[in-house]
N, C-alpha and C positions, 0 to 999 in steps of 0.2 A: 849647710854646715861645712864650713872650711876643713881641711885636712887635720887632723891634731898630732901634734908632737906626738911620739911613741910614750912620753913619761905623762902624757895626759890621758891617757885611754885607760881604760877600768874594764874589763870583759867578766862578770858576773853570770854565771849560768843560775839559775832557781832551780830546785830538786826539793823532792822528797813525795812524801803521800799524797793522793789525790786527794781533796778536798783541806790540804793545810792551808790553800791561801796564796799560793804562788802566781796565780793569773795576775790576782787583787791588789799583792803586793808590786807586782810591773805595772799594773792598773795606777796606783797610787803614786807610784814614783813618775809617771808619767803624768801627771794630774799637778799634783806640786809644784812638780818644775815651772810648769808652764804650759807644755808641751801638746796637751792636750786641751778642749774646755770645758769637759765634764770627767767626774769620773767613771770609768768604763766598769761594766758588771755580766760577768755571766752567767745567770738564772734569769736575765731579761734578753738577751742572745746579742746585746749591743756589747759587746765587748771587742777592743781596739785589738788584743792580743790573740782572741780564739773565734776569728773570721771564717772558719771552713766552716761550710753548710754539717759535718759529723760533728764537731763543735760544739755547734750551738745547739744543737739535737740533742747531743749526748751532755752538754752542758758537762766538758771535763776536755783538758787539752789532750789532744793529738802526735800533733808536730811543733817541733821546737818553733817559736816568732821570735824575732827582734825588737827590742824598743831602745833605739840609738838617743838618750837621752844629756841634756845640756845642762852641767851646773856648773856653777863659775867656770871656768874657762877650764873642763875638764866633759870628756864623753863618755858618759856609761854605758856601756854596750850592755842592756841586760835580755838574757837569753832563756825565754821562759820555757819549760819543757815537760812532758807527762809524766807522770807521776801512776801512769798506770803501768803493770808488766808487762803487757802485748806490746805496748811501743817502748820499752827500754832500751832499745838498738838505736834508736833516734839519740834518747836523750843520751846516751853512755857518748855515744861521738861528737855529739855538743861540748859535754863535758871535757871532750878533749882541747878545744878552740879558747878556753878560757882560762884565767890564773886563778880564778876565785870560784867557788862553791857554795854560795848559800842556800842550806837546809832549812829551807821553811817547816816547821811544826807545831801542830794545834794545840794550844793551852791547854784542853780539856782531853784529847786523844794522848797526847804525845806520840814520841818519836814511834813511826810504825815500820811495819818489814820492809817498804820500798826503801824508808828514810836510811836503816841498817842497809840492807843490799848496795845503797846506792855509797852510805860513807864509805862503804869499802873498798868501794871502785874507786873513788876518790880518793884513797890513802895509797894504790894501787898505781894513780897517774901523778901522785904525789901534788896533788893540787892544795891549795889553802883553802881552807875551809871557815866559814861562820854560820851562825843560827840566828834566824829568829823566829821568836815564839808569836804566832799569832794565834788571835782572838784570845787573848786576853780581858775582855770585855763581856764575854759571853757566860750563860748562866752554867756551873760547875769548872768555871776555870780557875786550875791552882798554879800559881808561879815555884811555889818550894817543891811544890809532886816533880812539876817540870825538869825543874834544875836536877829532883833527884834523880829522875829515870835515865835525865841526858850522860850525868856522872855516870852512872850505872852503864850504860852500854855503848859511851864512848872516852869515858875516861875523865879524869881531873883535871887534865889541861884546858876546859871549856870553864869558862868564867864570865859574867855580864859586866857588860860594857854601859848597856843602860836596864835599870829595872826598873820595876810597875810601881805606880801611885796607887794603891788599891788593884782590886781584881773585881772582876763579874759588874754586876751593877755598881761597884763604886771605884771603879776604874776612873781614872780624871786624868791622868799624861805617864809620862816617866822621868826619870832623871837620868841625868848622864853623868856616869861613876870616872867618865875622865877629866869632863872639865867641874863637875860636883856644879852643874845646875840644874834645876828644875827644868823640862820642857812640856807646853799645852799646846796642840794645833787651835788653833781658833778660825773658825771656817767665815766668819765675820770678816777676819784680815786673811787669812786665804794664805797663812804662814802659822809658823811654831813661834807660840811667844814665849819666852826663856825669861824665868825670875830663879829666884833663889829657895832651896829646898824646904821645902815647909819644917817646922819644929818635927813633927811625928815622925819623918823617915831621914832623918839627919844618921840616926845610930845604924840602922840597916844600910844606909848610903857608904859610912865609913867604914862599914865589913866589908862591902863590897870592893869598894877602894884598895882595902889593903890586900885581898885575893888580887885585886888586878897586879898591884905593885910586887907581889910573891912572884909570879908566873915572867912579868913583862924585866925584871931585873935580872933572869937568869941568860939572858943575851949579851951581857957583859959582866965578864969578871969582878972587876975591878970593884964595878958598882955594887956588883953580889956581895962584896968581899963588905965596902963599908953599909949596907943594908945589914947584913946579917950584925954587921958591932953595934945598930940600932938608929944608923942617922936615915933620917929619913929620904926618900927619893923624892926630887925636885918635881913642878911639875913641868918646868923644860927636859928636864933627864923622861919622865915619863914619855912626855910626847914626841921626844927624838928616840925613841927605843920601840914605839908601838908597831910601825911599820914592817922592822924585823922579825918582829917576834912574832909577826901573823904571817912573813914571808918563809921564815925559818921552822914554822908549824910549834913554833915554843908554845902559842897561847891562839885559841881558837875563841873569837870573841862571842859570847851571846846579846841579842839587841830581844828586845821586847818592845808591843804597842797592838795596833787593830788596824789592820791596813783598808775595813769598811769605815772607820769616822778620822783614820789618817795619822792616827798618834804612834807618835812613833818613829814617823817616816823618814823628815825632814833630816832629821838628827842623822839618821840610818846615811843619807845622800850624802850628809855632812864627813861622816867617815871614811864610807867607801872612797871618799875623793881624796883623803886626808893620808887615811892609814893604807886602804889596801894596795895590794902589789901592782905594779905595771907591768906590763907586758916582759920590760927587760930585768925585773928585777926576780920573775917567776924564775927562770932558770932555764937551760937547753933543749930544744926538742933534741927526740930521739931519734937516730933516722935509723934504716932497715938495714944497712950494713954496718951498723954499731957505733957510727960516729952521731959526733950528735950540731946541734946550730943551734946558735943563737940569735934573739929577735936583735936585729941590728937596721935600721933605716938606711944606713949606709956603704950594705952591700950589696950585691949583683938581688936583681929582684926575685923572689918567691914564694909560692901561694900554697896552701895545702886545703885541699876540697874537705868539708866536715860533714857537708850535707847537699844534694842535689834531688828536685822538686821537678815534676810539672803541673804547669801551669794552666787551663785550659784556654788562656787567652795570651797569655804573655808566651808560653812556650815552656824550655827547660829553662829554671832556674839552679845556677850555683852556688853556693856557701861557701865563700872564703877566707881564711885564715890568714893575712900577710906577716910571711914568715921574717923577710926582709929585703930590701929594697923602698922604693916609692913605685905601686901601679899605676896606670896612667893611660884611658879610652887608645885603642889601635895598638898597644901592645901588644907585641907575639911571643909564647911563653911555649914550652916544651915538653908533654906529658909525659912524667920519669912511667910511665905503663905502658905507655902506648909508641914510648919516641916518638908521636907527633905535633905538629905545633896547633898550639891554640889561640885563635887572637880575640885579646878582649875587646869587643865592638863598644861595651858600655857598660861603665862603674855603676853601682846603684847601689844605694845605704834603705833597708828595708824600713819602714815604720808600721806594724801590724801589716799589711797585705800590700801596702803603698810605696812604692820605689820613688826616690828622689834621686834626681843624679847625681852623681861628683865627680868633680875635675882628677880625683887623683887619692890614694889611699896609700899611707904611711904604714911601714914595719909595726905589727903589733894589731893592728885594727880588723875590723869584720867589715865584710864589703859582698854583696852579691850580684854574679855577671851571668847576663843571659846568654841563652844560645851558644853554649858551646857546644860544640861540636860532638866530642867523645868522654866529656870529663865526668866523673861519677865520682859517689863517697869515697874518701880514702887516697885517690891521687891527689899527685903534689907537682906544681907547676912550676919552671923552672926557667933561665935564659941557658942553663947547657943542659935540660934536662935527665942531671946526671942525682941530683938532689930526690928521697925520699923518704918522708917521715913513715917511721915502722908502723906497719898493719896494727889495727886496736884489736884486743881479741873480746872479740864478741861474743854473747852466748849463743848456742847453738836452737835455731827452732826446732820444738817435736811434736808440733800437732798436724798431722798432714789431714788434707780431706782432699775430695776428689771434684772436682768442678769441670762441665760441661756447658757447652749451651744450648737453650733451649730449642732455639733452631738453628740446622746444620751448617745455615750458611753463615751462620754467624760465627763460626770457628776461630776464622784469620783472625777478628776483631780482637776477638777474646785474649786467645795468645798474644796478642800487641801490646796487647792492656795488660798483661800477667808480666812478659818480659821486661816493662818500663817500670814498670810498681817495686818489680826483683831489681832493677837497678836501681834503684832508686833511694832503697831500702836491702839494706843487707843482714836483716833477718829476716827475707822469705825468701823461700826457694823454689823452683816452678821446674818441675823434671816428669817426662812420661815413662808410664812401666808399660814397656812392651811386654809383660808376662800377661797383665791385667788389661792394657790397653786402655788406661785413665791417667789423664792430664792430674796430675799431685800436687796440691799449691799445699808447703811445708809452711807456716808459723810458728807465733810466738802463742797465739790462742785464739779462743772462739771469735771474742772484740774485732780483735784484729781482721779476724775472715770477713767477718759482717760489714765491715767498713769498708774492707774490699769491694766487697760486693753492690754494695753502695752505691762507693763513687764509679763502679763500671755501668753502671745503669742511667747513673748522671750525667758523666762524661760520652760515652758511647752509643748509649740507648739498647744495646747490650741487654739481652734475660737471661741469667745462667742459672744453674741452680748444683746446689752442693750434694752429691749421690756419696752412700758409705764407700770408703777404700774397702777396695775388694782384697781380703788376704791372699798372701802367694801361697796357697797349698799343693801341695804336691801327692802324686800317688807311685806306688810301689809295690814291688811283691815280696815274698818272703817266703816264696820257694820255688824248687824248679816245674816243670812242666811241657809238656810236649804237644804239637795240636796239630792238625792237618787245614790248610789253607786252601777251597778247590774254587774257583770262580771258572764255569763256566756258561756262554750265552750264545742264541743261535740266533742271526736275523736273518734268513733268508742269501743274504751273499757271505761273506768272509766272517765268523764268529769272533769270538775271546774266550782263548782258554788257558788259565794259569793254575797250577800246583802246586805245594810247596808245606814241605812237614819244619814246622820249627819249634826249637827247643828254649825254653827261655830260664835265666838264673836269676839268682839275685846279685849284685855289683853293687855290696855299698861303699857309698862314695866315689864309685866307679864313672858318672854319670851313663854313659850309652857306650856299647861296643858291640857291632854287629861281626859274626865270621863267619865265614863262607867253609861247608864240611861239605860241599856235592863233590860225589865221584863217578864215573866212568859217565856223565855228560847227560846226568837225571834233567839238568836245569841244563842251558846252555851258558858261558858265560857270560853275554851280552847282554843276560836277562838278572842276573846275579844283583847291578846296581838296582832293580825295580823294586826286586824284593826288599831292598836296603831302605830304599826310601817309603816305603808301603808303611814298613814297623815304626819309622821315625813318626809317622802324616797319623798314625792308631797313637805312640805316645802322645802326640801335642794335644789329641783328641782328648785322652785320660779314659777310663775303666769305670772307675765307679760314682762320678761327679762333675768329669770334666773337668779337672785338672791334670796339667803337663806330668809327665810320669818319668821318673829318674832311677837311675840305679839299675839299671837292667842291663844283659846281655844276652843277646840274642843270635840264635846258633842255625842257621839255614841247611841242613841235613840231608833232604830227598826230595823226591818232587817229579812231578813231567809235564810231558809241553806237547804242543801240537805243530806242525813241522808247518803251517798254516796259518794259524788263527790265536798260534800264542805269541802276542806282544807287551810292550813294557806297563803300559796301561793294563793289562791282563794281572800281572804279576802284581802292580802294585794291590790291586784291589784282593791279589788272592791272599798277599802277606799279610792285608790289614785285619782279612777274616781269621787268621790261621792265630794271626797275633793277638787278638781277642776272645776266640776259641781257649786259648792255653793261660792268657788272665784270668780265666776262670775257676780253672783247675790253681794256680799258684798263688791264692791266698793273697789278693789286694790290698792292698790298704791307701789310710790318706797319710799323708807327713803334714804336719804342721809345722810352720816355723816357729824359732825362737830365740827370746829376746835376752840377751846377757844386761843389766842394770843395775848402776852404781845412787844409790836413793839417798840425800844426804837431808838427816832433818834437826832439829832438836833435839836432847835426849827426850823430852816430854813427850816427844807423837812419837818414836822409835815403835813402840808396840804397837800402835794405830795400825801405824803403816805394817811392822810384820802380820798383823791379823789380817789385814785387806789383801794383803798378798797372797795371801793364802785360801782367799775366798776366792781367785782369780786362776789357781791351780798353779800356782807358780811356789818355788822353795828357796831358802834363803840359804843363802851358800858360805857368809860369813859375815863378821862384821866390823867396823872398825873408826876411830876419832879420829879429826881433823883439832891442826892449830884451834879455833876456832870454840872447840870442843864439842861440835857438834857430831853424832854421830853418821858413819854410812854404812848401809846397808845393802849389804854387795847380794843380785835376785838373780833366778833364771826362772823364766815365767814363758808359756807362750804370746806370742807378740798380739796374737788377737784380742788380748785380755788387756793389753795396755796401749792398743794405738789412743786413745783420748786420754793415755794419763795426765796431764798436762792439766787437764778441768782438775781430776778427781784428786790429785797432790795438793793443788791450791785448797781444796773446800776440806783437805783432811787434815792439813796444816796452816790454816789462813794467812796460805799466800807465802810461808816462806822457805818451804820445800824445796828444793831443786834434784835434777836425775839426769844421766845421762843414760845413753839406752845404743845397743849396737845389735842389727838381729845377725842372729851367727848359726847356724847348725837347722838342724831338722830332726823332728822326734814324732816318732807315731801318735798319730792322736787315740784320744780315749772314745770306747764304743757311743758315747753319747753325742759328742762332736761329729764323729763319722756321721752315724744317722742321720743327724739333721741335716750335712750336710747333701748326702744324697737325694733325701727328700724334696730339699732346696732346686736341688737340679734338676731333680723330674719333675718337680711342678715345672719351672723353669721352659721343660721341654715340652711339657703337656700344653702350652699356652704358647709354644711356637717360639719362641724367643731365640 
């Protein structure tokens, strides 16, 4: 496939809910064309688009594919992507690479929480947007429910461009409400055969028509002006206005059909190549120090990474966006993150999992280059490396878990695999707690982990296995007390002997502060750091559970020594006892942390969610609406009650909850929590661990 002019290129991302049909509809369009020689399907795991072994498993996309497709001397770059919310971080940066958005939506479902999540991302990157409804052939599918729900929760400006000959079982084609024909796919002739609209939908065709002509005339005055005195709009004036008015977000077209018997489709390719936006006519990226570019072929060349893969046979694969310039194999280009250069060894145009090469890629188009070096999502490649398009803001992952592997030598691997995945993907995060000492792999959710896990087993041969995060608890006292520390030992030659009286406070929020009160030379001073360090090596130990112990201050008083046999080793051991001695006496406790969270839902789940929270021990602190009108619900809960929120929000609001969550502070836990957690540690201890 030769290079294409900038004004021929069409970059189309699919979105919306799992199961509307997005695969099927890239399935179809690639089938039509030519391009393919069957149609691809995934419930039989042949599918051109969703090739990863998780894929075809899980039967639901993953990772955004490519299907760089050819109609008349124009290239649709369609960009299919998940539709689930574990990988939203995929498709949300997808969505950045393209001018165009179509919302695929089920006839019989309609538009669901992904499809709302995702338009508003999309209204967000100011992208153009269109729909279409699939399965419309399927048994309880309504086209007026559809239209109505769509009005309903994205507005009026959505209008069909083509609607249904019948519904469900007497679905037969659609018409097209811009050029007012009939169209049927006929898989006999292996095209849409186009006649004239049957007698029955002439009257619903001309409503349609004149919603289009309402919405598509507000792009020019002029024409508003003699529309509204009643002459009618030509349909040259039509057809010279539609591209506007879907570039200008005037009019958001709706297409209908069934992209499993293909109706529908033809027509669909017909548009997108007709009406929708080009690359230059989309508008300015944005770049990160507030200036912004535009797609131009004919300036200095540059690329912006959307997404970066690997591959277990090809290596790292890139995803790129040509911003502007022509690229071209041996290129050396400039990473505005890194300042250094990258050279491109080799163009490649992806077709589901299959790289073709190319001589050369034009401003505007998608092209993937292997083997770079250091390039990762989000960088943007440059000839003075001075160019960057602004960071997407992504949502933040909050479901951590804790992953190890099964055996010890397998560590390194592990981490390899954790750190390329984190690159790779930037909604997971992979950080160790030295509190807890567990490797933390943050997500998007449970899916997510599991597919991790997965492919490290596939790719590596790797066993890991997922262990609870351990909460960071902490213990404390809550009054003072005073204890004597005596460690002494005799072996035969030189002994150890240490003493030492210490006074211990409470210091909240103080963290640790040890003072030295010895007078007239009880302790010697040499011996004074021993003791220091005794009390620190008793707190990391912990008092009642073996958690780190904070908040104390600890006061070294009196003591004695032997002019012999008392050394620093002596002391430290005497301070640890002396230090534990007077925990006993000062009323221990555990602190638990706690989690400040912002809970935004519907007004409908608003009291779901305050009762669950409340079974969780947590209190609602206020509350408050969004533009949106959705409420939030501002918590202070402790953290260990909500590390898995992430499940239990989606299954209390199906799926379109969201929270942001910060742990901040420390509060004594309740006597029930305490217990168990003692208990927990003395088994713990009783089994050697």
């Amino acid at each position: 496939m030769a290079a294409p002019a900038t004004e021929h290129v069409r970059n189309i991302v699919l979105v919306g809910q799992d199961g509307a049909g997005k695969t099927s509809l890239a399935e179809a369009m690639l089938f039509v064309s030519g391009k393919t020689p069957r149609m691809g399907t995934t419930h039989d795991g042949k599918s051109y688009m969703d090739y990863d072994p998780e894929e075809i498993k899980r039967k639901f996309t993953i990772g955004t594919s490519i299907a760089p497709i050819p109609y008349r001397d124009y290239k649709i770059n369609v960009l299919d992507t998940s539709g689930h919310p574990d990988f939203i971080g995929d498709t949300l940066t997808t969505m950045q690479s393209a001018e165009m958005a179509m919302f695929v939506v089920d006839a019989v479902a309609g538009p669901q929480v992904m499809t709302t999540k995702l338009w508003r991302e999309a209204e967000k990157m100011r992208l153009s947007r269109a729909v279409y409804i699939n399965h419309i052939d399927r048994e309880n599918a309504n086209w007026d429910t559809s239209m109505a729900l769509l009005h309903a929760r994205f507005g009026s400006r959505l209008a069909p461009v083509t609607i249904p000959m019948g519904v469900a079982e007497n679905f037969e084609g659609v018409i097209d409400v811009i050029r007012m024909k009939a169209h049927y796919y006929d898989k006999n002739v292996g095209s849409e055969v186009v006649v004239d609209i049957p007698e029955p939908y002439c009257e619903v065709a001309e409503a349609a028509r004149e919603k289009l002509c309402d919405l598509v005339a507000e792009v020019d005055d002029e024409l508003m002006m003699k529309y509204l005195e009643g002459e009618p709009i030509t349909q040259e004036e039509l057809e010279g206005l539609l591209d506007k008015a879907i570039a200008q977000e005037i009019f958001i077209p709706v297409f209908v059909g069934s992209t499993i018997i293909m109706q529908g489709v033809q027509n669909l390719m017909e548009d997108i190549a007709t009406y929708f936006p080009h690359p230059r006519s989309h508008g300015r990226y944005q770049m990160a120090g507030g200036e912004t570019i535009a797609i131009d072929e004919t300036k200095r060349p540059a690329a912006f990474v959307f997404k970066s893969v690997t591959d277990p046979f090809v290596g790292r694969l890139s995803f790129l966006k040509v911003l502007a310039g022509v690229l071209e194999p041996g290129m050396e280009l400039i990473n505005a993150r890194t300042g250094k250069k990258e050279r491109l060894g080799r163009l490649y145009v992806m077709m589901g999992k299959e790289p073709m090469d190319v001589k050369s890629a034009k401003a505007g188009d998608i092209i993937v280059v292997p083997k770079l070096a250091e390039a990762k999502a989000g960088d943007t490649l440059s000839q003075t490396g001075e160019i960057a398009v602004e960071p997407l803001e992504l949502p933040e992952p909050l479901y951590p878990v804790a992953v190890e592997a099964v055996n010890k030598k397998d560590e390194d691997k592990l981490g390899t695999f954790l750190a390329r995945s984190a690159e790779a993907d930037p909604t997971i995060r992979i950080s160790r707690n030295e509190d807890t000492h567990q490797t933390i792999l943050t997500a998007m959710g449970d899916t997510q982990v599991d597919m991790l896990m997965n492919r490290l087993k596939e790719q590596t041969g790797v066993d890991a296995q997922l262990v609870p995060v351990r909460v960071p608890y902490r213990e404390t006292i809550r009054k003072s007390a005073e204890a004597q520390g005596r460690h002494k030992k005799q072996t035969g030659g030189a002994g150890q002997f240490g003493d030492c009286w210490l006074r211990l406070e409470p210091l909240p929020g103080g963290g640790y502060e040890f003072v030295d009160e010895i007078k007239g030379g009880a302790i010697p001073g040499g011996l004074i750091p021993a003791v220091d360090k005794g009390v620190q090596e008793a707190m990391r130990e912990g008092f009642l559970a073996g958690y780190p112990m904070v908040d104390i201050k600890c006061a070294v008083f009196d003591g004695s020594y032997h002019p012999v046999d008392s050394n620093e080793m002596a002391f430290k051991t005497a301070a640890r006892i002396g230090f534990r001695a007077a925990c006993e006496k000062a009323n221990p406790v555990i602190l638990e942390p706690m989690a400040s969270m912002d809970v935004t839902v519907g007004e409908e789940y608003a009291g779901t969610i305050m009762g669950d929270i409340s079974t969780r021990r947590g209190r609602i602190v206020g509350t408050d609406s969004n533009d949106a009108g959705e409420t939030i619900i501002r918590i202070r809960v402790p953290y260990a009650e909500v590390i898995t929120y992430t499940k239990d929000l989606r299954s209390l609001t199906r799926g379109s909850g969201s929270y942001t969550i910060e742990v901040e502070g420390y509060e004594e836990a309740p006597h029930d929590v305490t217990k168990k957690l003692i208990e927990a540690y003395q088994a713990s201890r009783a089994e050697g661990k």
